[in-house]
TIVO-2410 file (N, C-alpha, C; in nm, 3 decimals):
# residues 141
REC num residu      c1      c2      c3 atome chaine
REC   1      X   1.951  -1.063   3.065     N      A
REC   1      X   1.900  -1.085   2.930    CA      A
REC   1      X   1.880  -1.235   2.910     C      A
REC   2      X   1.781  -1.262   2.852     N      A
REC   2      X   1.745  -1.416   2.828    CA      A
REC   2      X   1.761  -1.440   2.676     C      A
REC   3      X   1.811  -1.568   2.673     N      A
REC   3      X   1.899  -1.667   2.567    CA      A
REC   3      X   1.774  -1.723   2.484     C      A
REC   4      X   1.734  -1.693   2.377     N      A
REC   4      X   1.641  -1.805   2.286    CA      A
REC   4      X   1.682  -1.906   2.203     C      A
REC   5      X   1.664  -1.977   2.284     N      A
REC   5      X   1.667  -2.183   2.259    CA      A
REC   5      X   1.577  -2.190   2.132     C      A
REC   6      X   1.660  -2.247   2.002     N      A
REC   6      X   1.569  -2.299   1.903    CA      A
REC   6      X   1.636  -2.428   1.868     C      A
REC   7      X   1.493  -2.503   1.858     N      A
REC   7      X   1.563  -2.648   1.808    CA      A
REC   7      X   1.558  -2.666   1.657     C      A
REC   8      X   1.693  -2.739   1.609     N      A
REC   8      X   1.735  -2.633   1.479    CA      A
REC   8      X   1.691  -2.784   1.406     C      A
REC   9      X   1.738  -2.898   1.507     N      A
REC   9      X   1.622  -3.013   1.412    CA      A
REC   9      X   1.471  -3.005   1.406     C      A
REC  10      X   1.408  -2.939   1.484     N      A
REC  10      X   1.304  -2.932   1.483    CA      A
REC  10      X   1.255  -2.828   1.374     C      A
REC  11      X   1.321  -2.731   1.366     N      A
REC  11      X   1.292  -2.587   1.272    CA      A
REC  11      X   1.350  -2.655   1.118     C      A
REC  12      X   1.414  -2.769   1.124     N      A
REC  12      X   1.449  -2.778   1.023    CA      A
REC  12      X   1.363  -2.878   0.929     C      A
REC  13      X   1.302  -2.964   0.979     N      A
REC  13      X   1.190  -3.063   0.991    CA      A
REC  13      X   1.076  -2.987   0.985     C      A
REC  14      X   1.049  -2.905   1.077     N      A
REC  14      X   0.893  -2.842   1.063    CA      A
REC  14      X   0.895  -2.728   0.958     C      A
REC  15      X   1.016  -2.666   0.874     N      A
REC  15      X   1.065  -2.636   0.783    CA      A
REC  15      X   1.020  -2.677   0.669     C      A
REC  16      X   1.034  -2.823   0.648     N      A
REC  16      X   1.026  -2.870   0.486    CA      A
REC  16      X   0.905  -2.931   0.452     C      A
REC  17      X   0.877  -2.977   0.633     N      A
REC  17      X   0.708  -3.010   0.631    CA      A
REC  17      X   0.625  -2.897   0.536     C      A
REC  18      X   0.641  -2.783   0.604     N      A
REC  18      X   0.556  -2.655   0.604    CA      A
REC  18      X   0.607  -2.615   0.411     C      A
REC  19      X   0.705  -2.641   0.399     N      A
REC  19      X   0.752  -2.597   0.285    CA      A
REC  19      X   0.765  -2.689   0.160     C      A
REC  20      X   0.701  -2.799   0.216     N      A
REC  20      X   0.636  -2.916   0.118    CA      A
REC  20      X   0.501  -2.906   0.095     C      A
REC  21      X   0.384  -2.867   0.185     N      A
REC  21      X   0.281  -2.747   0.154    CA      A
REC  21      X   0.281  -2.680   0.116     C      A
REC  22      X   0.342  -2.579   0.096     N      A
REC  22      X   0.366  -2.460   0.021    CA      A
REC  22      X   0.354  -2.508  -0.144     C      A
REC  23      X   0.447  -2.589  -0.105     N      A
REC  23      X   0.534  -2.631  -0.260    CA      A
REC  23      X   0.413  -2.693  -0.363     C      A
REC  24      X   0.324  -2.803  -0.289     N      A
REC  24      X   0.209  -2.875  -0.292    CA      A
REC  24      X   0.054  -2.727  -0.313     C      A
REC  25      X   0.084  -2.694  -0.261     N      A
REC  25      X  -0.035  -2.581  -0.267    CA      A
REC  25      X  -0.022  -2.492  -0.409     C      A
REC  26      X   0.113  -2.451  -0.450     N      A
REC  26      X   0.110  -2.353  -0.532    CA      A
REC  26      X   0.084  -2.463  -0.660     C      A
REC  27      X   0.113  -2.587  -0.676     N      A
REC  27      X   0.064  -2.687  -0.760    CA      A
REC  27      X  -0.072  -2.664  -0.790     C      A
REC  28      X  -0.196  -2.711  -0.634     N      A
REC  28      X  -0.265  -2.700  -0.669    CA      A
REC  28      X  -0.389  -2.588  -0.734     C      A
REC  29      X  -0.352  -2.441  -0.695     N      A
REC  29      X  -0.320  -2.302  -0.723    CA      A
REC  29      X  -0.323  -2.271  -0.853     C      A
REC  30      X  -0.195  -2.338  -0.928     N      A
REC  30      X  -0.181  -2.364  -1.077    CA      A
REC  30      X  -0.287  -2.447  -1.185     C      A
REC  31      X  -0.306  -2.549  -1.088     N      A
REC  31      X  -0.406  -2.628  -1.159    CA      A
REC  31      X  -0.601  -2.537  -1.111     C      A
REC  32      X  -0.579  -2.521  -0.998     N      A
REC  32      X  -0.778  -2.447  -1.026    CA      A
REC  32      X  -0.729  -2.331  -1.099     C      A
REC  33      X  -0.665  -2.206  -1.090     N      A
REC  33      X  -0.644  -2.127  -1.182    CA      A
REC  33      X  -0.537  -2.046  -1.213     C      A
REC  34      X  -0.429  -2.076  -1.150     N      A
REC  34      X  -0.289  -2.033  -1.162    CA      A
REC  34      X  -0.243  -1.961  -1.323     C      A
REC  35      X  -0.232  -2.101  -1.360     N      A
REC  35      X  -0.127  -2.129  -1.512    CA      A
REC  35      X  -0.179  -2.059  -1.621     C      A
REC  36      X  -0.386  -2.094  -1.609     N      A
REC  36      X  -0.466  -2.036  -1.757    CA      A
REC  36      X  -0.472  -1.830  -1.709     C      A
REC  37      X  -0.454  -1.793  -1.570     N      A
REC  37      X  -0.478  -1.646  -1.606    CA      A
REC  37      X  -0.335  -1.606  -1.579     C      A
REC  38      X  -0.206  -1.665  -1.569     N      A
REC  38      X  -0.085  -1.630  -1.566    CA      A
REC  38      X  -0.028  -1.622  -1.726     C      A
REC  39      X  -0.084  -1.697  -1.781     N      A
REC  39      X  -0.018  -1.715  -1.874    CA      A
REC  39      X  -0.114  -1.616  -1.979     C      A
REC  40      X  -0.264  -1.596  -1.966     N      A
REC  40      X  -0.304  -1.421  -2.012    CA      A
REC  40      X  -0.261  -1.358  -2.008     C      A
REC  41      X  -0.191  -1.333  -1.883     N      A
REC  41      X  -0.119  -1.214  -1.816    CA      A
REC  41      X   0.014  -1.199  -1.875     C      A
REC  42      X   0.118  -1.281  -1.911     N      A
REC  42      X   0.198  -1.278  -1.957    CA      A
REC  42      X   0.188  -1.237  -2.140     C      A
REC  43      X   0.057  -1.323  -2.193     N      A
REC  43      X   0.053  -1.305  -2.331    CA      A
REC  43      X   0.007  -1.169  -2.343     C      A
REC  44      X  -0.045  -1.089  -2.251     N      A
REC  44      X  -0.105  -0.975  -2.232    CA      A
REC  44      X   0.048  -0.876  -2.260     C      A
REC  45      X   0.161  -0.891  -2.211     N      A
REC  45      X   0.291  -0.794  -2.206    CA      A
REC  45      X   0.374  -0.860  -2.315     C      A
REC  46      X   0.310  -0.955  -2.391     N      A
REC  46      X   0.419  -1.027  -2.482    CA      A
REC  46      X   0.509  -1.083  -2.486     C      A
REC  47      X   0.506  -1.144  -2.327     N      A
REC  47      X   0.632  -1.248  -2.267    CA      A
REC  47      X   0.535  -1.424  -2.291     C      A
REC  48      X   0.668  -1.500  -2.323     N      A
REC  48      X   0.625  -1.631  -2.316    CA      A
REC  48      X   0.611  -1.663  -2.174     C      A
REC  49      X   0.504  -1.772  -2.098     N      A
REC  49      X   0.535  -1.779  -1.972    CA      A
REC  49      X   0.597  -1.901  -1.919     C      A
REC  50      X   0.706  -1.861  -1.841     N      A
REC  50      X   0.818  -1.925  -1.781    CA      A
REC  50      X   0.803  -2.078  -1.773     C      A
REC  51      X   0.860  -2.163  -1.823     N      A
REC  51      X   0.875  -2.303  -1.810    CA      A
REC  51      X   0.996  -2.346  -1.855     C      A
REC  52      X   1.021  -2.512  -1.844     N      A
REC  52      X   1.138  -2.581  -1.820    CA      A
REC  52      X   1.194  -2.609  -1.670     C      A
REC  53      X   1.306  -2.632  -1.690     N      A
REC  53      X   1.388  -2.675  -1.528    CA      A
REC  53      X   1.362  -2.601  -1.454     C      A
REC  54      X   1.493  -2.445  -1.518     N      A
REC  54      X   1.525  -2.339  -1.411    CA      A
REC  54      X   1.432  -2.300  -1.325     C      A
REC  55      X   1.296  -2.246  -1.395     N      A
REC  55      X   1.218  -2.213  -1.347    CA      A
REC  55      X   1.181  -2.279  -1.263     C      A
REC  56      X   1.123  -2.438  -1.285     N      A
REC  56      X   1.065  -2.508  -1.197    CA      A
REC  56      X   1.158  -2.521  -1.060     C      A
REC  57      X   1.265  -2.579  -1.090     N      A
REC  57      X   1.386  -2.568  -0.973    CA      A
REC  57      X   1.368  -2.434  -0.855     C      A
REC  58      X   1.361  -2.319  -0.962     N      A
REC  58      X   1.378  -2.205  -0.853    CA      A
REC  58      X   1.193  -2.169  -0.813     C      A
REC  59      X   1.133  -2.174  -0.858     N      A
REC  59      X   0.968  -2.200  -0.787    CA      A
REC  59      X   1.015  -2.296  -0.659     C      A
REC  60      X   1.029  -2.403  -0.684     N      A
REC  60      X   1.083  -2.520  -0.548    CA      A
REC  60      X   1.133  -2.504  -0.451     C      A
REC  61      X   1.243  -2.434  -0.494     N      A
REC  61      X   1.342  -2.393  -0.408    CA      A
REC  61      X   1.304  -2.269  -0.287     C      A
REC  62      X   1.216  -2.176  -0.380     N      A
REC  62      X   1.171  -2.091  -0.334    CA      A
REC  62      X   1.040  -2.122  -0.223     C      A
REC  63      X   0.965  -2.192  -0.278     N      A
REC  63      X   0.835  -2.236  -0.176    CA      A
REC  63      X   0.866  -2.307  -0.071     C      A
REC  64      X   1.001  -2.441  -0.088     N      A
REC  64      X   1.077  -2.513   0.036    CA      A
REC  64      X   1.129  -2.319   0.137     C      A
REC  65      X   1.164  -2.250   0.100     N      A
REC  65      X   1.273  -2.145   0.158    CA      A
REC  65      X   1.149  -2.096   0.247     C      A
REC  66      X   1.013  -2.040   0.150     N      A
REC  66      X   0.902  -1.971   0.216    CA      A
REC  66      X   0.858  -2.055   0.361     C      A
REC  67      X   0.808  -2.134   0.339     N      A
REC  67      X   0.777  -2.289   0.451    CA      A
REC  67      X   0.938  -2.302   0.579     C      A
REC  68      X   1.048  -2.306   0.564     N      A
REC  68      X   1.155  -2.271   0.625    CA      A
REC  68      X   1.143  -2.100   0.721     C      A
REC  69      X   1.079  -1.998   0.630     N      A
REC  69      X   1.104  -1.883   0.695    CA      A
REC  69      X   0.955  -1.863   0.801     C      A
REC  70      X   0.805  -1.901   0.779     N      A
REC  70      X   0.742  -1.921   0.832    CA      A
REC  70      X   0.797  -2.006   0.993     C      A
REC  71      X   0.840  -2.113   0.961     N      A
REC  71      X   0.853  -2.195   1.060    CA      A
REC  71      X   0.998  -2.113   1.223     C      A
REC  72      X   1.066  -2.073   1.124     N      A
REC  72      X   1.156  -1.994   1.178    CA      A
REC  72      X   1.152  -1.877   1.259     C      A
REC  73      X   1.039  -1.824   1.178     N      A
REC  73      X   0.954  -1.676   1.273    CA      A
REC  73      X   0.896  -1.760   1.407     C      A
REC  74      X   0.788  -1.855   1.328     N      A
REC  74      X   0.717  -1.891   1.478    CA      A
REC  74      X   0.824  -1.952   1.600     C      A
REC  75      X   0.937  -2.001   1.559     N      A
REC  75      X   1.062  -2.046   1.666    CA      A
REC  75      X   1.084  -1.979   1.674     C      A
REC  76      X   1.121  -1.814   1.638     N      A
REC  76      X   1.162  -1.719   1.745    CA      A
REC  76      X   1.087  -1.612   1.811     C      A
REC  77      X   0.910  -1.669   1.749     N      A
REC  77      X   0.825  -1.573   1.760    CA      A
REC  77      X   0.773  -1.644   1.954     C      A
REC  78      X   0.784  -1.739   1.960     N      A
REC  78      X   0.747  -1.853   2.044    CA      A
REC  78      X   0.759  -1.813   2.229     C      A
REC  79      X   0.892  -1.712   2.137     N      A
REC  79      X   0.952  -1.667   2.328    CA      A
REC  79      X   0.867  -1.549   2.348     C      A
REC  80      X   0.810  -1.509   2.276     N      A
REC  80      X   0.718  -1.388   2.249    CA      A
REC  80      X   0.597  -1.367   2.281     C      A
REC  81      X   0.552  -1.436   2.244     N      A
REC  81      X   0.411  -1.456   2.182    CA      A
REC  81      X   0.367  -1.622   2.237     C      A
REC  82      X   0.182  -1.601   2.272     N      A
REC  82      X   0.128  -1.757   2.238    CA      A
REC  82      X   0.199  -1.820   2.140     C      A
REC  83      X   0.198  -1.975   2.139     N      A
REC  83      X   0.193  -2.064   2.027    CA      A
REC  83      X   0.082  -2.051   1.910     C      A
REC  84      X  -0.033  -1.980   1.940     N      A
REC  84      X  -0.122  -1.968   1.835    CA      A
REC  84      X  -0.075  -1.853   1.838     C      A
REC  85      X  -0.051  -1.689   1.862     N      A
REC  85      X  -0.009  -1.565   1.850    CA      A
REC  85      X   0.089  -1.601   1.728     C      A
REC  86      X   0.215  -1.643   1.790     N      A
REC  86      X   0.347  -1.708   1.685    CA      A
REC  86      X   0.314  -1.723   1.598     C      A
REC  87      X   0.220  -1.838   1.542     N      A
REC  87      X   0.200  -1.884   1.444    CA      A
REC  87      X   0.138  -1.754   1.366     C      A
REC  88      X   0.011  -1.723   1.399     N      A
REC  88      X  -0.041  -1.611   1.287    CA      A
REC  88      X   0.035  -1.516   1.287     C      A
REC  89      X   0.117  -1.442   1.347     N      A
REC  89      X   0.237  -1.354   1.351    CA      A
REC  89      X   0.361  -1.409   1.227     C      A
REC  90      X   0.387  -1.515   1.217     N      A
REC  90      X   0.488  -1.588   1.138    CA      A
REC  90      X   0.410  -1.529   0.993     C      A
REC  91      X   0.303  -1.653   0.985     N      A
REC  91      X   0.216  -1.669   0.833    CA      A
REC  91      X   0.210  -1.520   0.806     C      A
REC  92      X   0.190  -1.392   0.865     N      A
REC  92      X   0.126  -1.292   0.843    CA      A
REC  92      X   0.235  -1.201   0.779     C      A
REC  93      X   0.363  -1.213   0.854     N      A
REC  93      X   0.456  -1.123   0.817    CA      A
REC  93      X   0.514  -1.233   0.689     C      A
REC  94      X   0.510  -1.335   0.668     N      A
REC  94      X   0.558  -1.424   0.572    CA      A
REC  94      X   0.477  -1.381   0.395     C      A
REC  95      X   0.373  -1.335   0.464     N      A
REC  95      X   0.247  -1.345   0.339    CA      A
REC  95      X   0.282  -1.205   0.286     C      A
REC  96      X   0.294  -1.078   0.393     N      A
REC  96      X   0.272  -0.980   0.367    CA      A
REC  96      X   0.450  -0.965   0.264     C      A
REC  97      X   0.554  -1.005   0.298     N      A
REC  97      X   0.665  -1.010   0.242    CA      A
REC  97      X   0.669  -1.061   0.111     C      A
REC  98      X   0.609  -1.206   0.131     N      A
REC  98      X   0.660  -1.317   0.014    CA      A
REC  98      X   0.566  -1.243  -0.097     C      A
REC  99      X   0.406  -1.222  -0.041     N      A
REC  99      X   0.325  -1.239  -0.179    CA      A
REC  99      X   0.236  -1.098  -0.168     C      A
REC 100      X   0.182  -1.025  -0.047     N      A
REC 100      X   0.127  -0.885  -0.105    CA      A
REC 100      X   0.216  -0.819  -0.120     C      A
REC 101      X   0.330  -0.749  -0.065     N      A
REC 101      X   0.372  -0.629  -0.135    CA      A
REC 101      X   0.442  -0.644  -0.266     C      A
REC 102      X   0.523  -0.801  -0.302     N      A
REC 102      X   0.542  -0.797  -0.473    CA      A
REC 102      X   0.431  -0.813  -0.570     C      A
REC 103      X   0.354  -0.878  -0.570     N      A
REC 103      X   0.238  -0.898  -0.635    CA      A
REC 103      X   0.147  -0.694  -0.649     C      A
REC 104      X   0.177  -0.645  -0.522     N      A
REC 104      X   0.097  -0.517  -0.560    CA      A
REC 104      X   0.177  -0.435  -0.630     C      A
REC 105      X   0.302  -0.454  -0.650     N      A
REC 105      X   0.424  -0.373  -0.715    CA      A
REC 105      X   0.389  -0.425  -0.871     C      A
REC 106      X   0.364  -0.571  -0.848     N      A
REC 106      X   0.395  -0.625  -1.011    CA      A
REC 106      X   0.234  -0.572  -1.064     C      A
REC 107      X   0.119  -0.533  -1.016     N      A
REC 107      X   0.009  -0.580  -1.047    CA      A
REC 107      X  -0.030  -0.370  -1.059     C      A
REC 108      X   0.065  -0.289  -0.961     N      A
REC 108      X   0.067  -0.174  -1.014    CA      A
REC 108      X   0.127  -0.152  -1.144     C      A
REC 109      X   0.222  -0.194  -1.142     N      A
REC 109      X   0.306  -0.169  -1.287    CA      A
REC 109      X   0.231  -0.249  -1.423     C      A
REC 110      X   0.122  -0.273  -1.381     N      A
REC 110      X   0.050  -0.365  -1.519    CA      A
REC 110      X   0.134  -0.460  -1.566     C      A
REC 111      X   0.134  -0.569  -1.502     N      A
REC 111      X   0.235  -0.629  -1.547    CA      A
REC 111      X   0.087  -0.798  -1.535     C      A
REC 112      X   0.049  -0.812  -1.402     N      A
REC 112      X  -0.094  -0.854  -1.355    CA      A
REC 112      X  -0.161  -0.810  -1.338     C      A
REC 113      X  -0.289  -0.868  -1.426     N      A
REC 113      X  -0.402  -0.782  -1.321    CA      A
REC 113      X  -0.449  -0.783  -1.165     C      A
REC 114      X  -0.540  -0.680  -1.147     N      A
REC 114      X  -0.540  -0.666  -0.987    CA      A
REC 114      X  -0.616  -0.791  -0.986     C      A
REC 115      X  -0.704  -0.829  -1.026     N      A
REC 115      X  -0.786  -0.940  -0.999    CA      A
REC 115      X  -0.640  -1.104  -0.983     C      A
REC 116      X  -0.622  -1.076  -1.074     N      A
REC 116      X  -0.533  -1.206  -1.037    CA      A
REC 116      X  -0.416  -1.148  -0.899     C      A
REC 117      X  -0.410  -1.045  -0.879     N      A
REC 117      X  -0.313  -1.062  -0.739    CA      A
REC 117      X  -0.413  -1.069  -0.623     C      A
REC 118      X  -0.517  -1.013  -0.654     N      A
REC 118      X  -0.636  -1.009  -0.575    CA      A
REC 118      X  -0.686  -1.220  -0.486     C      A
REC 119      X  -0.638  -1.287  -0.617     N      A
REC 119      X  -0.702  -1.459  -0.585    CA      A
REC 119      X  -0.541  -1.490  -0.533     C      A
REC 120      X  -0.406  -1.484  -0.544     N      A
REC 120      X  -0.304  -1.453  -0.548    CA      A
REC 120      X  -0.300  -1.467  -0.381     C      A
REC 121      X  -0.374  -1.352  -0.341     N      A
REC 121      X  -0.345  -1.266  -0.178    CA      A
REC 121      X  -0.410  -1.368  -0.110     C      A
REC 122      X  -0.545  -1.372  -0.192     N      A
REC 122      X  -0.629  -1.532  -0.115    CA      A
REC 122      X  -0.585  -1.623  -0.084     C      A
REC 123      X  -0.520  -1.693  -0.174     N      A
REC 123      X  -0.516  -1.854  -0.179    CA      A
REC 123      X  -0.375  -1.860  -0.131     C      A
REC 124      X  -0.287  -1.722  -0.131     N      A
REC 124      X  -0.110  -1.766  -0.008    CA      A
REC 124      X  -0.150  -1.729   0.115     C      A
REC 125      X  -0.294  -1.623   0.128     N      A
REC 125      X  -0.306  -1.624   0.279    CA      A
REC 125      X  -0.352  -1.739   0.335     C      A
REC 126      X  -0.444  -1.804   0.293     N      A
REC 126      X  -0.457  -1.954   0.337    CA      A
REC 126      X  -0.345  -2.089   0.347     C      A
REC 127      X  -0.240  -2.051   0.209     N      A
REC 127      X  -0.199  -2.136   0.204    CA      A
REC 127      X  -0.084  -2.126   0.341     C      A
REC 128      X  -0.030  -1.993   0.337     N      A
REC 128      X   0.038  -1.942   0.450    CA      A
REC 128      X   0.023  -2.022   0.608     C      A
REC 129      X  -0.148  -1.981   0.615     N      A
REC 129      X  -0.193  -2.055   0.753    CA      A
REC 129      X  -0.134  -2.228   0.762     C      A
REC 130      X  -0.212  -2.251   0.661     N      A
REC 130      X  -0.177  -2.351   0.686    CA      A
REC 130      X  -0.055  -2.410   0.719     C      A
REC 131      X   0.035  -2.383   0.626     N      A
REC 131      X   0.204  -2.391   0.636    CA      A
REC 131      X   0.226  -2.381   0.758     C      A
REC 132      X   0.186  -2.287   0.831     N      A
REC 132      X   0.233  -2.178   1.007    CA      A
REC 132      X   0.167  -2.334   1.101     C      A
REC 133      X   0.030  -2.352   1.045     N      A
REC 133      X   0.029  -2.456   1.170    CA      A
REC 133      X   0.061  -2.631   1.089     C      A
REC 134      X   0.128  -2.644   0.984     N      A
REC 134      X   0.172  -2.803   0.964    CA      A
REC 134      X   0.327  -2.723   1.084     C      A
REC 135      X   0.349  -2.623   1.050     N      A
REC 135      X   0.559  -2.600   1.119    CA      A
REC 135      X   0.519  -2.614   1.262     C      A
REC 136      X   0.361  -2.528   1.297     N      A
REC 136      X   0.375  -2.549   1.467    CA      A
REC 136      X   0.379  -2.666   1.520     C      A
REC 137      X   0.269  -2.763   1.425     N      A
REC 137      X   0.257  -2.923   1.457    CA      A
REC 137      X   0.410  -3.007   1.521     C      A
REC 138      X   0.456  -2.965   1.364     N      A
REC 138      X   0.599  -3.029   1.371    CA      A
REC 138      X   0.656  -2.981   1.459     C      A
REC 139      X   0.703  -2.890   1.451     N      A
REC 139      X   0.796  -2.838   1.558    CA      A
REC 139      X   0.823  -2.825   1.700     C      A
REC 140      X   0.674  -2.895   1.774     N      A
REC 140      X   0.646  -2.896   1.884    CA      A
REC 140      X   0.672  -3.038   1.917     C      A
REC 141      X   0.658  -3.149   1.804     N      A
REC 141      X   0.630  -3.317   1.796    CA      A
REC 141      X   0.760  -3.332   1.922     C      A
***
């Protein structure tokens, strides 16, 4: 049986890289159209939408964690798989976890519309990629 070697400075570095994109992306996300059809969506169920610290803190926390778990797949995806295989294997199972199957749960239950999980699926599958290859960059440096 063979032993998989991960370099945990490297995963940890190509981690926050990837998850400082993330973090940076869902910013810019918010600003082309995030905030004005989230916050429809919310006035739509009669909830105020989420702001202050907590929130912001745990958005952060959460997009650094997403960028961390990407990078982590492709380090153990690595013994597996190409370095390009890894990577879209990482982003893919990352995307399909983090943002389609809650978004289709929240967006069945009318909570969003499909259209907004629909730009949602778009713009984390890209943002995803990208993340997968700033962690491969790093992680290989």
């Amino acid at each position: 049986m063979s032993t998989v070697t991960i370099n945990v400075q490297r995963l940890v570095l190509a981690g926050l890289g990837a998850g400082f994109w993330v973090l940076v992306s869902g910013m810019l996300m918010a600003a082309a159209f995030g905030y004005r059809e989230m916050k429809a969506a919310f006035d739509a169920i009669g909830l105020p939408i989420p702001g202050g610290l907590g929130p912001f803190i745990t958005h952060t926390v959460v997009r650094l964690l997403m960028g961390m778990a990407v990078v982590a797949l492709y380090a153990i995806l690595l013994h597996v798989f190409s370095p390009t295989n890894a990577m879209l294997v990482a982003a893919g199972f990352t995307w399909l976890l983090a943002v389609l199957l809650p978004f289709a749960v929240i967006a069945e239950w009318g909570l969003f519309p499909w259209s907004l999980a629909a730009k949602m699926w778009a713009w984390s599958a890209a943002e995803l990629l990208i993340a997968a290859s700033i962690g491969r960059l790093l992680y290989r440096a």
